[in-house]
C-alpha positions as CSV (number, residue, x, y, z in Angstrom):
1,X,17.2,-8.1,33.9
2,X,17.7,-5.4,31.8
3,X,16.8,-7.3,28.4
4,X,13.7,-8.4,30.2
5,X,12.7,-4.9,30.7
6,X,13.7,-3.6,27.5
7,X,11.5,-6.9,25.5
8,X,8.7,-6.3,28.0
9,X,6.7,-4.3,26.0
10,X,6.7,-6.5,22.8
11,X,5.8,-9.6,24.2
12,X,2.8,-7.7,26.2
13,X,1.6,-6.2,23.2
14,X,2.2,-10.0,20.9
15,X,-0.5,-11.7,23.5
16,X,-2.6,-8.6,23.7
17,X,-3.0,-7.8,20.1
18,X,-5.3,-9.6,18.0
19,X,-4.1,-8.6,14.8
20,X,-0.4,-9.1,15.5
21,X,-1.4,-13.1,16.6
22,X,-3.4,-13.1,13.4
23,X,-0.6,-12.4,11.0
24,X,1.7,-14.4,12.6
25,X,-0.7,-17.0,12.7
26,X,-1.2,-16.2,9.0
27,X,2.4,-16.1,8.2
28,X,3.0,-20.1,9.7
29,X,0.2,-21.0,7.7
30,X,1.6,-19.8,4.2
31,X,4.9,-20.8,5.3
32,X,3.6,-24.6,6.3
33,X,1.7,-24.3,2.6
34,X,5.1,-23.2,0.8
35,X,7.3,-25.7,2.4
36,X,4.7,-28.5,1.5
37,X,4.8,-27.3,-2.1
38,X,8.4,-26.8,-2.3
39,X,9.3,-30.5,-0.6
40,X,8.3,-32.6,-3.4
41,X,9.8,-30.1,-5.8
42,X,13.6,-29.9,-7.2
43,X,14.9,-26.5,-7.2
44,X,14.9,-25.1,-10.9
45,X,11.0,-26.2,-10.4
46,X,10.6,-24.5,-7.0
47,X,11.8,-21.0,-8.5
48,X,9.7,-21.7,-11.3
49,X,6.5,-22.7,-9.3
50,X,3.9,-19.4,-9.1
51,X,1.7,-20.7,-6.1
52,X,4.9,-21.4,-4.0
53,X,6.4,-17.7,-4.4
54,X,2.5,-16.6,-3.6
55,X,2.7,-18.5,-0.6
56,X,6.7,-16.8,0.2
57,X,5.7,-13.7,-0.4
58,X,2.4,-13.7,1.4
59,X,3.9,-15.0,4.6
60,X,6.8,-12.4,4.6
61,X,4.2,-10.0,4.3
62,X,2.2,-10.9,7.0
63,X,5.1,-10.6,9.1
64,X,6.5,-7.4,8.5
65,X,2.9,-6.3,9.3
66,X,3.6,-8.3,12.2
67,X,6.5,-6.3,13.2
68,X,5.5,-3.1,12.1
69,X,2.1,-3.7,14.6
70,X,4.7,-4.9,17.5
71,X,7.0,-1.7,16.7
72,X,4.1,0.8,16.4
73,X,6.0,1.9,12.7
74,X,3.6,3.4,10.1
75,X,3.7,1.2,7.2
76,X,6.0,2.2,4.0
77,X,4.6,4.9,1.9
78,X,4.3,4.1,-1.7
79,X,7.4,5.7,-3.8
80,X,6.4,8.0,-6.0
81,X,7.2,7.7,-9.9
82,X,6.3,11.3,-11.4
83,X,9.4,11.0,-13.4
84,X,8.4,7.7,-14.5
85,X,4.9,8.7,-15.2
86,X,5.5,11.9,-16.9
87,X,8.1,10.6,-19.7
88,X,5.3,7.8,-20.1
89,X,2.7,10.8,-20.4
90,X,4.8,12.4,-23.1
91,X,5.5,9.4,-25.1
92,X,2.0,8.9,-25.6
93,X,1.5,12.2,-26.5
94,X,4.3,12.4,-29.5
95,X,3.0,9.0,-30.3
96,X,-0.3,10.3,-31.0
97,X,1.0,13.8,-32.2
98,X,3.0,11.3,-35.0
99,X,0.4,9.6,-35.9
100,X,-2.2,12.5,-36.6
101,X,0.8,14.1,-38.7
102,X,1.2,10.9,-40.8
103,X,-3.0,10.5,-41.5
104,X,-2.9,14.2,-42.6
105,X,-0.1,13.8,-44.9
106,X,-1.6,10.3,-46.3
107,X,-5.4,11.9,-46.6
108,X,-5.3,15.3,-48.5
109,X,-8.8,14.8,-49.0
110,X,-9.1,16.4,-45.2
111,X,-7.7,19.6,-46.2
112,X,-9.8,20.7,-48.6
């Protein structure tokens, strides 16, 4: 009884919620679509095959949206990449730096 009460609240909320029927209903339709696609296929051209990972992908996202609608869980904040972003930043800007030194040296016509 106790597992009853405990799952009560979830299975309430899975016919209640529109959205949460939607992606699962969404998920088992990519999934149907990927195992189509991959049943005709050998393996080394399964991993290989674009439209078939789309169709992965897209139904393991619909449910974790699932889940995270069942479990009331915000979803995942982006990370953040300012590390990332600013040695990419400052590449750039001794790139450029670099090549403004080498057109000055090759154009003496710009100093005078």
């Amino acid at each position: 009884m106790a597992v009853a009460e405990q799952i009560a609240p979830y299975v309430n909320r899975l016919f209640d919620d529109d959205s949460v029927r939607e992606q699962i209903g969404d998920a088992l339709v990519r999934s149907r679509r990927a195992y189509r696609r991959a049943r005709d296929e050998k393996a080394a051209e399964a991993v290989k095959d674009k439209r078939l990972m789309e169709h992965v992908t897209g139904a393991a996202t619909s449910l974790q949206g699932a889940l995270r609608s069942l479990t009331k869980q915000p979803p995942p904040k982006p990370k953040r990449r300012r590390l990332r972003t600013a040695a990419l930043l400052g590449g750039v800007v001794a790139a450029a730096a670099v090549a403004i030194a080498v057109d000055r040296r090759g154009n003496p016509s710009s100093d005078a």
